[in-house]
C-alpha positions in Angstrom: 150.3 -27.7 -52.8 151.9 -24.8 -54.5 149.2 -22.2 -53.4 150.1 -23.9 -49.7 153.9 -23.5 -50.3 153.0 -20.1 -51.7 151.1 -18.6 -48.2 153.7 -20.5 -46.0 156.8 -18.6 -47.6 154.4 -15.2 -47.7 154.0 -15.5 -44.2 157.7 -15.9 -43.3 158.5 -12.9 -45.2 155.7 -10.7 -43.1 157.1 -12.0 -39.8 158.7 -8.4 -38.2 161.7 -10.3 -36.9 165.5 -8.7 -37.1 169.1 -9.9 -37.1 171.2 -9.7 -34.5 174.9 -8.2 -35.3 176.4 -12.2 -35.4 173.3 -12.4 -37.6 170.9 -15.0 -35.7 167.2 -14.7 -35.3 166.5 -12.6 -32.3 163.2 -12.1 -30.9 161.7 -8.1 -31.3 160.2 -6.9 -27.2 157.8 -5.2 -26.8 156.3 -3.3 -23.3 154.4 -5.6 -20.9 151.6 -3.3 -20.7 151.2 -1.6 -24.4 148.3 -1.0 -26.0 146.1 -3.5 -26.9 143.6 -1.9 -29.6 141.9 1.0 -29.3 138.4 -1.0 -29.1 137.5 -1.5 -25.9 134.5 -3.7 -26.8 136.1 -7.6 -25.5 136.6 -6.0 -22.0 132.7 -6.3 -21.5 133.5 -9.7 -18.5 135.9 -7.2 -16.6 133.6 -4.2 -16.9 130.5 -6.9 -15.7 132.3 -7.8 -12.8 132.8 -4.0 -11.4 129.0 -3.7 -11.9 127.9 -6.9 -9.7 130.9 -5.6 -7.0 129.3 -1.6 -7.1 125.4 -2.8 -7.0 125.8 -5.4 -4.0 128.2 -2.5 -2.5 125.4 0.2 -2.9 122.4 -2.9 -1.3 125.1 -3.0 2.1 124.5 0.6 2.2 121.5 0.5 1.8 120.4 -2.7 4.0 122.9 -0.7 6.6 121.1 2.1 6.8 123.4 3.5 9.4 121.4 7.0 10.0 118.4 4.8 11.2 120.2 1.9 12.8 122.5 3.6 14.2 120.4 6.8 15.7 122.9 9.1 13.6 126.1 8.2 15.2 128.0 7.9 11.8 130.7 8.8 9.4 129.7 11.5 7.0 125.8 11.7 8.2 124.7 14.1 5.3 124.4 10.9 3.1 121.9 9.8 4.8 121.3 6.3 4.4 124.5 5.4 2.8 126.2 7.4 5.5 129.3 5.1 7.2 129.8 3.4 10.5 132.1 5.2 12.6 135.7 4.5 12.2 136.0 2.2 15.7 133.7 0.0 13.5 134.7 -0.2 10.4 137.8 1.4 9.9 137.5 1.0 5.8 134.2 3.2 6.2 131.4 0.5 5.6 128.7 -1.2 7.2 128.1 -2.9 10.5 129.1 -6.3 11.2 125.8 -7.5 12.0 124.5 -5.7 7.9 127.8 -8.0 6.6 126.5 -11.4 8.1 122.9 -10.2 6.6 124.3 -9.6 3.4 126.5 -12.9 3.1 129.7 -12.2 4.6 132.1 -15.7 5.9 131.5 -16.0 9.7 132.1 -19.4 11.8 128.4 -19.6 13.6 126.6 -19.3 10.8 128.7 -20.9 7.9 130.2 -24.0 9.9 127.2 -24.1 12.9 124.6 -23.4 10.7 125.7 -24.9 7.2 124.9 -21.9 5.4 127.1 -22.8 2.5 125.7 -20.5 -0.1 127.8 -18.1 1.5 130.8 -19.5 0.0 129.2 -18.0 -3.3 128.1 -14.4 -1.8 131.4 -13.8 0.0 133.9 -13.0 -3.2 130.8 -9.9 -4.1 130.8 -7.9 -0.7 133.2 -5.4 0.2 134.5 -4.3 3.8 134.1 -0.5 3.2 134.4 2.1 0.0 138.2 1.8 1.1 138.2 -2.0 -0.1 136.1 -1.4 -3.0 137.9 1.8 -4.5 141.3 -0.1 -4.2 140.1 -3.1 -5.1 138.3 -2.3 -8.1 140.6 0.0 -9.3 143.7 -3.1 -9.5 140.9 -5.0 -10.8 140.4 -3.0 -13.6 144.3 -2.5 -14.1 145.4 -6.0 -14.7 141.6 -7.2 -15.5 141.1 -5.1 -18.8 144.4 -5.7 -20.0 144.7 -9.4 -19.7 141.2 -10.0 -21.3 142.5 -8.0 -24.1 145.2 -10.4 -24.8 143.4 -13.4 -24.0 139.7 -13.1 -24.6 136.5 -12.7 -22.3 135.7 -16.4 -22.0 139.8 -17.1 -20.4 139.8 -14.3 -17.9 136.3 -14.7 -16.6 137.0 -18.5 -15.6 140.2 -17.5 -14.3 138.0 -14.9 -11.7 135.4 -16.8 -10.9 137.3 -19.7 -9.9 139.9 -18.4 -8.3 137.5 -16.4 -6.7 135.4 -19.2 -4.8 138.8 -21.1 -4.2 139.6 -18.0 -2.4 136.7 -18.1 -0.2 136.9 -21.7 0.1 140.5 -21.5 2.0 138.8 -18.0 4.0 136.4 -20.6 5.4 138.9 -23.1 6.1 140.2 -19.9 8.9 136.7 -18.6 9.4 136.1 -16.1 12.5 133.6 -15.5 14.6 133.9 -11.8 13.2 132.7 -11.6 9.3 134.8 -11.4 6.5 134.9 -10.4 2.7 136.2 -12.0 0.1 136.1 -9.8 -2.6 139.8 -9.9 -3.5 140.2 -13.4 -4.3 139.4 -12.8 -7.3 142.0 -9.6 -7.7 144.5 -11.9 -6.9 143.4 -14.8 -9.2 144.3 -12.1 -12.0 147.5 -11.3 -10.5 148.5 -15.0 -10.1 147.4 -15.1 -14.0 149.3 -12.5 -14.6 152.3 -13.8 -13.2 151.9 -17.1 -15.5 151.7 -14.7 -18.5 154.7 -12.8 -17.6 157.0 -16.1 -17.3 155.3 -17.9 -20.2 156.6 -15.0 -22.7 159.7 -13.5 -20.2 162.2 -13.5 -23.7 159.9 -10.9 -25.8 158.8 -8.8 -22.9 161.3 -5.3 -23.0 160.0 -4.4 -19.4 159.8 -7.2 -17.8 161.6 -5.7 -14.8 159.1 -3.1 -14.1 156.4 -5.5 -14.9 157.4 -7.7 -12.4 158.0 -4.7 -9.8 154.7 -3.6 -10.6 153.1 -7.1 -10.0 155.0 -6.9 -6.4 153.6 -3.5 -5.3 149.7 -4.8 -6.2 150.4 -7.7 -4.2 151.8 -6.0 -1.3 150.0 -3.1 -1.7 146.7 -5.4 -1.2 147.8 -7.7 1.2 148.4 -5.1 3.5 145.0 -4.1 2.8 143.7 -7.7 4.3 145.3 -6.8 7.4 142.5 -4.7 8.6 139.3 -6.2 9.8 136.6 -7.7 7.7 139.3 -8.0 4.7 140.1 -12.0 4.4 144.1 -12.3 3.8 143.6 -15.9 3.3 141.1 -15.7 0.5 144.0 -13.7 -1.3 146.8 -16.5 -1.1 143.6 -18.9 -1.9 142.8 -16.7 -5.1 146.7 -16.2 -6.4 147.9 -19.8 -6.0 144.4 -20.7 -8.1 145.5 -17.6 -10.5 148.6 -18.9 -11.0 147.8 -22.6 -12.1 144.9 -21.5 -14.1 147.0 -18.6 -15.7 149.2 -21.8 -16.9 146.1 -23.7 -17.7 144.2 -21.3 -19.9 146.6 -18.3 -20.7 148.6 -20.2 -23.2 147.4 -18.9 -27.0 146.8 -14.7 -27.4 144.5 -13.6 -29.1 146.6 -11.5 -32.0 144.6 -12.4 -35.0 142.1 -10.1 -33.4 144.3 -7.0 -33.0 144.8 -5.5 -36.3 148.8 -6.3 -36.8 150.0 -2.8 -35.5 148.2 -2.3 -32.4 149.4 -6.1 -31.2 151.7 -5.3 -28.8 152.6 -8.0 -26.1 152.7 -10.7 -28.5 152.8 -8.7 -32.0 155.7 -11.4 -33.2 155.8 -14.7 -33.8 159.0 -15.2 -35.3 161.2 -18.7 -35.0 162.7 -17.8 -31.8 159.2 -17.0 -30.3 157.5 -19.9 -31.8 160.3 -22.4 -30.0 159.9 -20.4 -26.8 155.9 -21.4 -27.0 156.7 -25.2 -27.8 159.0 -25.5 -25.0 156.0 -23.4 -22.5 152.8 -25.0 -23.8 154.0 -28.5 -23.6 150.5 -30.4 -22.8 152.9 -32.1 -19.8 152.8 -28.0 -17.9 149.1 -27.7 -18.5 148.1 -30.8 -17.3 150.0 -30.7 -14.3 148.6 -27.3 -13.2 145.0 -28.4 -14.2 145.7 -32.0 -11.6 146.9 -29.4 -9.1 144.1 -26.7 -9.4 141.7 -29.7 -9.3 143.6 -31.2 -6.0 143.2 -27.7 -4.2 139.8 -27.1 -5.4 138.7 -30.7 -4.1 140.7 -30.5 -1.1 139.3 -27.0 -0.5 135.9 -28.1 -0.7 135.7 -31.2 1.2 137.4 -29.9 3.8 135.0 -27.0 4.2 132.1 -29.0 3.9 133.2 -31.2 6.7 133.8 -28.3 8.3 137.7 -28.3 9.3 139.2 -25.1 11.3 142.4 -25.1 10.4 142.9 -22.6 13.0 142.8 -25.1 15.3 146.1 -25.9 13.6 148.0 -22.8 13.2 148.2 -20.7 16.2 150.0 -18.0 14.9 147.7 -17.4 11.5 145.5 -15.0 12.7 148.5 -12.1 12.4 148.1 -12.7 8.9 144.6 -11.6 8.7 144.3 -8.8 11.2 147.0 -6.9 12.7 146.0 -5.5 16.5 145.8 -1.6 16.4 144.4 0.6 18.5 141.8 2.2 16.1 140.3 -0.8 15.7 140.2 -5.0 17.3 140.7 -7.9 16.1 139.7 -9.9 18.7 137.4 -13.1 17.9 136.7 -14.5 20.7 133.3 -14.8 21.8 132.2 -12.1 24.2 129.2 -11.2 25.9 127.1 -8.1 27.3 124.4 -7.4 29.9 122.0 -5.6 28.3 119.9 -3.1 30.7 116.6 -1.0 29.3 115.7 1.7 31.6 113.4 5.2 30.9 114.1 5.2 27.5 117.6 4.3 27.6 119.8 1.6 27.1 122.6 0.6 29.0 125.5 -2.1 28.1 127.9 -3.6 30.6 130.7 -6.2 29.2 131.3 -9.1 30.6 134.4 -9.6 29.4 136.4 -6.8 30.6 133.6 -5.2 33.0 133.5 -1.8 30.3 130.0 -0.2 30.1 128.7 2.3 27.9 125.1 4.3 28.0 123.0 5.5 24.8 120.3 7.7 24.8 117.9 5.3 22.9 116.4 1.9 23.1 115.1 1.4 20.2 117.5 -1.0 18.7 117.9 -4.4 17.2 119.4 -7.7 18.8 122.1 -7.4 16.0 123.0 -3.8 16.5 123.4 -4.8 20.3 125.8 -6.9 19.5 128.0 -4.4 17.2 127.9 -2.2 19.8 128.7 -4.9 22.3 131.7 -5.7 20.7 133.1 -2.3 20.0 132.7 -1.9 24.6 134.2 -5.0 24.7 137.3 -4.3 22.4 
């Protein structure tokens, strides 16, 4: 009992806390986004995750193969096989549509028509274009690296691959005929998290402000992002209402016996004013109710996918949140359809839809690349 007493009062004594001039206990700040530990060895989920995303980027090239497929006509053409589409394609300087619905991308016919469900697993890995995967990667390993820092591998991997297939669950709820990505579900499942961190620990935080401005430009800065084709907005909101609940769920204990007492940082102190702060945040009562409401969106989610509910059928006005009209590129989904003419070597395309035709100097082609090029004439 005395040894116990002993440690107890020891550990008081260590506790870097100060007095405030009427000579209460005030709790010391620190910067939202110090240091961490010079190790960088517990990053290894976040620096996983950026492989998987760069490998199945560098297969779409591949599989693309624009230089072949696309007889040359393509951005940057010295690369060869990993050349681009060209920019009335895929503004974000990526594959084809029809390479994105080989490789796994979320598209009505074949997720809703044809059940093809495992693409609600393959969708959160592709990317648009090298656009969507520099920026996307990049806030990924911004916010990624630092929150697995403070709260350990096992925490911020759950928190991105759930939020990332609740992402592409409520991108297949608004599903297009045209494929989408949903790559930054998980972006904004760390952002979500993020937020939680940042209002379970607001008191000790001495830049909260810029913090939270910086949170607000990631958000905006990707959102605007999804407004261009092939880039799901929906899978965001998806990914940072999950982010947030589970950030509440899972993001309530640091890790700061791990970080040797001077490189702590964001939660170096754990003084009496920030140990009554964590009593009144961690209540069982908060995490529970954000697990019961994670569960009620993932459940909901999923049913309603698998039975398979459009809710743009409900929403008229929705698709202006996933694709704003410009005219570099289209966002128009409806279904459209071309008469395909093959004569002495050369093939000729004529749009039903708005009576545009084009002529190429080849005829060699696949039924899939008629039908990117069908839809570029028809936009």
């Amino acid at each position: 009992m005395e040894e116990s007493i002993n440690e107890h009062f020891q550990l008081e004594i260590k506790c870097p806390v100060r007095l405030s001039t009427d000579g209460s206990w005030q709790t010391p700040t620190t910067p939202f986004f110090n240091s961490r530990s010079k190790s960088k060895s517990n990053t290894w989920i976040i620096s996983f995750f950026v492989v998987i995303h760069l490998v199945a980027f560098a297969a779409t090239m591949i599989v693309n193969d624009c230089s072949r497929n696309s007889n040359g006509n393509c951005v940057f053409p010295s690369l060869g096989r990993i050349s681009f589409q060209p920019f009335s394609e895929n503004p974000l300087l990526g594959p084809s549509s029809s390479t994105l619905d080989k490789m796994g991308a979320l598209q009505q016919k074949l997720l809703i028509q044809q059940h093809q469900m495992w693409r609600l697993l393959t969708g959160p890995w592709l990317h648009a274009g090298i656009i969507d995967l520099l920026i996307n990667l990049s806030s990924v390993i911004f916010v990624g690296i630092y929150l697995e820092q403070v709260f350990g591998s096992v925490r911020v991997g759950l928190v991105y691959t759930l939020s990332a297939f609740v992402g592409s669950l409520l991108a297949a709820l608004f599903v297009k005929n045209n494929p989408a990505v949903a790559s930054s579900g998980a972006l904004f499942g760390l952002l979500g998290a993020m937020l939680s961190a940042l209002i379970r620990n607001w008191k000790i935080y001495s830049d909260k402000y810029t913090a939270s401005v910086t949170l607000f430009l990631l958000v905006m800065f990707n959102i605007t992002l999804g407004l261009l084709p092939h880039v799901d907005n929906f899978s965001n909101l998806g990914g940072f209402v999950s982010g947030i609940l589970l950030g509440f769920v899972f993001f309530f204990d640091p890790l700061v016996g791990q970080v040797p007492h001077n490189k702590r940082g964001l939660f170096e102190y754990n003084d009496k004013s920030s140990v009554q702060l964590k009593h009144k945040l961690d209540k069982p009562l908060m995490r529970g109710i954000s697990l019961v409401l994670f569960s009620l969106v993932f459940a909901g989610g999923l049913v309603a996918v698998l039975h398979g509910v459009n809710a743009r059928n409900y929403c008229t006005w929705c698709h202006l949140m996933d694709c704003l009209p410009c005219k570099w590129w289209t966002c128009n989904d409806n279904e459209i359809f071309c008469k395909v003419t093959v004569s002495a070597g050369r093939l000729t395309l004529a749009c039903k839809n708005n009576d545009n035709y084009r002529m190429y100097l080849f005829a060699d082609i696949s039924q899939a690349r008629i039908g990117d090029l069908c839809t570029t004439i028809c936009s």
